[in-house]
C-alpha positions, 0 to 999 in steps of 0.5 A: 182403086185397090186393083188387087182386091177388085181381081182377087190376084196380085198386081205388079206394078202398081206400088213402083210404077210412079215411083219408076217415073219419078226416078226417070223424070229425076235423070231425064229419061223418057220411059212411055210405056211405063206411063201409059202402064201406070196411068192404066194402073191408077185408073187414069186412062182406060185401055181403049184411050191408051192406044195410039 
């Protein structure tokens, strides 16, 4: 899903934020927050599932 244009309004984050896990994952950094943001970005999981 295009969030910027389902909202009318920039989305940051949405371009970098799998290639920010990427880099992580390539030098072993647990980045959780960044994960539960992108899976929400791409529609992966909703607001209600991303709380612990």
């Amino acid at each position: 899903m295009d969030q910027a244009a389902s909202t009318g309004q920039t989305t940051e984050g949405v371009k970098s934020a799998e290639a920010i896990l990427g880099l992580a994952r390539v030098h072993d950094v647990e980045m959780p927050i960044t994960g539960v943001v992108s899976a929400l970005l791409l529609g992966r999981v909703t607001f209600a599932r991303s709380r612990p």
